[in-house]
Residue frames relative to the residue before (quaternion, step in Angstrom):
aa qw qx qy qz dx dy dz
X 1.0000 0.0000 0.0000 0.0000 0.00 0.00 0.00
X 0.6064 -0.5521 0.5013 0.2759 3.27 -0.84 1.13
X 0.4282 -0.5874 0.6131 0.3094 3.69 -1.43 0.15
X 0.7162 0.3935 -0.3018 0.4911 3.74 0.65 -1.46
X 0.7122 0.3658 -0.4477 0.3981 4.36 0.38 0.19
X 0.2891 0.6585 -0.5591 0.4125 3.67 1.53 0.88
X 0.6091 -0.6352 0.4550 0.1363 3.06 -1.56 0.96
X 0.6987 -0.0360 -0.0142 0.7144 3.44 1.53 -1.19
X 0.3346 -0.7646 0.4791 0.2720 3.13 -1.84 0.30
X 0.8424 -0.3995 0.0309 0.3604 2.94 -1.01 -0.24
X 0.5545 0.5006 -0.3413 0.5705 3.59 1.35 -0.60
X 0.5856 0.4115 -0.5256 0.4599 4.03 1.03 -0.14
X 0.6009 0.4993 -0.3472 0.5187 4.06 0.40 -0.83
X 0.7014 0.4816 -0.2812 0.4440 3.62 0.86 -0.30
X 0.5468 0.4999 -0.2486 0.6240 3.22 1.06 -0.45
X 0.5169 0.7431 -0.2444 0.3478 3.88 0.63 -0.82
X 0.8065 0.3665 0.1032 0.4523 2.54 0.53 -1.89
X 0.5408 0.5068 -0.3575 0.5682 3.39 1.65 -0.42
X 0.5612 0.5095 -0.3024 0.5780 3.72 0.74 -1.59
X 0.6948 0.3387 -0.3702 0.5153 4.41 -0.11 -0.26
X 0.7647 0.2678 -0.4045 0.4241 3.14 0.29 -0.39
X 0.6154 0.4867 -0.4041 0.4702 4.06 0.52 -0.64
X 0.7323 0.2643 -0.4012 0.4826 4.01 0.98 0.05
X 0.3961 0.6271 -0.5502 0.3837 3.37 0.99 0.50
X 0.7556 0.4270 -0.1834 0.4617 3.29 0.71 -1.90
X 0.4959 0.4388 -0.5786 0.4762 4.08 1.33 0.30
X 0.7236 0.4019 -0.4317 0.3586 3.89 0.50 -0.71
X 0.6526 0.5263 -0.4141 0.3544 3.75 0.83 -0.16
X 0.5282 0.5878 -0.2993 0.5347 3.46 1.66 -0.43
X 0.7584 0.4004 -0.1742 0.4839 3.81 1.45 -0.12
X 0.5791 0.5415 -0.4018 0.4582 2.74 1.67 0.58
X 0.0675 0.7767 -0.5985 0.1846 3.62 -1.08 -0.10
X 0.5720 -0.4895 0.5457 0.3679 3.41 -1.73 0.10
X 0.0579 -0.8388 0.5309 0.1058 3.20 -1.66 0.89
X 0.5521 -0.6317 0.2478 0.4845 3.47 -0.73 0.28
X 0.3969 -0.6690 0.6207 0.0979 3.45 -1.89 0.47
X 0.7510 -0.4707 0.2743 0.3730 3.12 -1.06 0.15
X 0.9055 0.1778 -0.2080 0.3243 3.43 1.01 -0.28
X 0.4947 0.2000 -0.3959 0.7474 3.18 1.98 0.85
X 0.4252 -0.4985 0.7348 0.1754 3.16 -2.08 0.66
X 0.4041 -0.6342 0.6591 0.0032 3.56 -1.17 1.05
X 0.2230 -0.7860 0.5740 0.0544 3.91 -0.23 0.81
X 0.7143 0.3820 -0.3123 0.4963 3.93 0.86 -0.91
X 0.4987 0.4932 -0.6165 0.3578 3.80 0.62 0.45
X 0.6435 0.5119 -0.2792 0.4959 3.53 0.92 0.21
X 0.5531 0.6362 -0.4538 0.2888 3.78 1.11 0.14
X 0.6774 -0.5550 0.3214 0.3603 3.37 -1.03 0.33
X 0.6317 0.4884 -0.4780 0.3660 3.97 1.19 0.29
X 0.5237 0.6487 -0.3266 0.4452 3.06 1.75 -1.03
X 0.8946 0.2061 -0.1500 0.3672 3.66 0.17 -1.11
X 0.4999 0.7487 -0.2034 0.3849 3.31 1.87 -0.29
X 0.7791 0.3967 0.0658 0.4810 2.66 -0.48 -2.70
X 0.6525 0.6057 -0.3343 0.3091 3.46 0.17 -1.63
X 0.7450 0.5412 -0.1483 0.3607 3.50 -0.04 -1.84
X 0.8056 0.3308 -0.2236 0.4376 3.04 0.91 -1.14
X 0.5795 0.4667 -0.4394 0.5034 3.86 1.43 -0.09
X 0.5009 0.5252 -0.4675 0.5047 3.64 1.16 -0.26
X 0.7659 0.3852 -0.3503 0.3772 4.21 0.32 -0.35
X 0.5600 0.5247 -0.3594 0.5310 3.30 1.52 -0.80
X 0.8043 0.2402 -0.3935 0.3749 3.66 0.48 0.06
X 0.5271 0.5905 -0.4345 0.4297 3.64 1.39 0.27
X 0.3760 0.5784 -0.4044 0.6004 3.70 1.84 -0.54
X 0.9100 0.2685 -0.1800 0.2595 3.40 -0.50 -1.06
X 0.4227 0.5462 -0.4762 0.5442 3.33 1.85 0.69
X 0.6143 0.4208 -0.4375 0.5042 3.44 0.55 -0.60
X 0.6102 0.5171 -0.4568 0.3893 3.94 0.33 -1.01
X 0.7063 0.6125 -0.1734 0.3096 3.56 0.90 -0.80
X 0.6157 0.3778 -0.2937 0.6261 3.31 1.45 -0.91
X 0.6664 0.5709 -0.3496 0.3282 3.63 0.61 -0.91
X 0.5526 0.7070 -0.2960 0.3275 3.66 1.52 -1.05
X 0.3097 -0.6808 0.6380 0.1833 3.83 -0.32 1.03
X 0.5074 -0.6291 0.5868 0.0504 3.66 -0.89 0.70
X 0.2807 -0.7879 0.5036 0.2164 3.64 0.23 1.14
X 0.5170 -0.6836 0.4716 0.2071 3.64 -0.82 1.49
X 0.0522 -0.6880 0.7062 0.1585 4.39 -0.63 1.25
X 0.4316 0.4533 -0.6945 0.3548 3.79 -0.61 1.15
X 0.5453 -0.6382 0.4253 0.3382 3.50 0.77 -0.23
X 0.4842 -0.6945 0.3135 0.4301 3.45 -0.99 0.07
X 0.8186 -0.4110 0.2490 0.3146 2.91 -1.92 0.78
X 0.7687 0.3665 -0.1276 0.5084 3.67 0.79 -1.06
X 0.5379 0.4500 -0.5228 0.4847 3.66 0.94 0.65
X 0.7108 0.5755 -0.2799 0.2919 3.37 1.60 -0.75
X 0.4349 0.7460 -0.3035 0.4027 2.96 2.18 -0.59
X 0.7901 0.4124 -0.1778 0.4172 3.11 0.77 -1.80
X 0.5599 0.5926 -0.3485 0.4624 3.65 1.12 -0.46
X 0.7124 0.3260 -0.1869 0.5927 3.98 1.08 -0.58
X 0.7277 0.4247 -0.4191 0.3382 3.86 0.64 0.46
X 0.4120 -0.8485 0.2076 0.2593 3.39 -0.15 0.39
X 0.5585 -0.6637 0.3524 0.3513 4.06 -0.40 1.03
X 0.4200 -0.5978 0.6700 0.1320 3.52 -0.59 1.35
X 0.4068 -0.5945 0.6433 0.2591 3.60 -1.35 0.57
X 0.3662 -0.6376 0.5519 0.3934 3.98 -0.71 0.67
X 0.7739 -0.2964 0.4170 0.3732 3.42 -1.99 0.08
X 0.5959 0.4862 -0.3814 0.5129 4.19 0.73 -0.66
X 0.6441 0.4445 -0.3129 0.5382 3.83 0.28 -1.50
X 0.6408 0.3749 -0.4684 0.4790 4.19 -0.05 -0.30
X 0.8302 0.3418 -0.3049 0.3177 3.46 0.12 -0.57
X 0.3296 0.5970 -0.4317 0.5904 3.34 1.96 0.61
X 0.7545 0.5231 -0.3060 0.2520 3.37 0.17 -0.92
X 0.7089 0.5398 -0.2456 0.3818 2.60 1.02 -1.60
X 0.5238 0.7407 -0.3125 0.2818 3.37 1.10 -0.96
């Protein structure tokens, strides 16, 4: 399989993998011990569990979407350096009147 008929590249799979791991570490920040029937657990109420967590768990579900959506900056270069590199330099109005000479 070709590289150019991939879907993403490499800084998008890179980004991926960052965004999986930063909502992993939101679901490990929401874990913990909970309570049971015959003791009540106070820290299922603390401010990483119900806070902090949730909200690194969206910053990396945001930045999965930023990721799949991310076009992949084109390395042929741009389109309009190639134009100018494949048309050809007209002599200016001075260089004719060399020539002709």
């Amino acid at each position: 399989m070709d590289k150019k008929n991939l879907a993403f590249g490499r800084s998008n799979f890179i980004m991926l993998g960052v965004s999986m791991f930063v909502v992993i570490v939101g679901f490990i920040l929401m874990s913990g011990p909970g309570s049971d029937a015959t003791a009540f657990n106070e820290d299922i109420f603390s401010a990483i569990r119900i806070k902090v967590a949730p909200v690194v768990c969206f910053i990396g579900f945001i930045s999965m979407i930023y990721a799949i959506i991310h076009r992949p900056a084109d390395r042929g270069g741009n389109d309009l350096v190639k134009k100018n590199q494949q048309t050809e330099v007209l002599p200016s109005k001075a260089n004719k009147k060399e020539v002709k000479k």
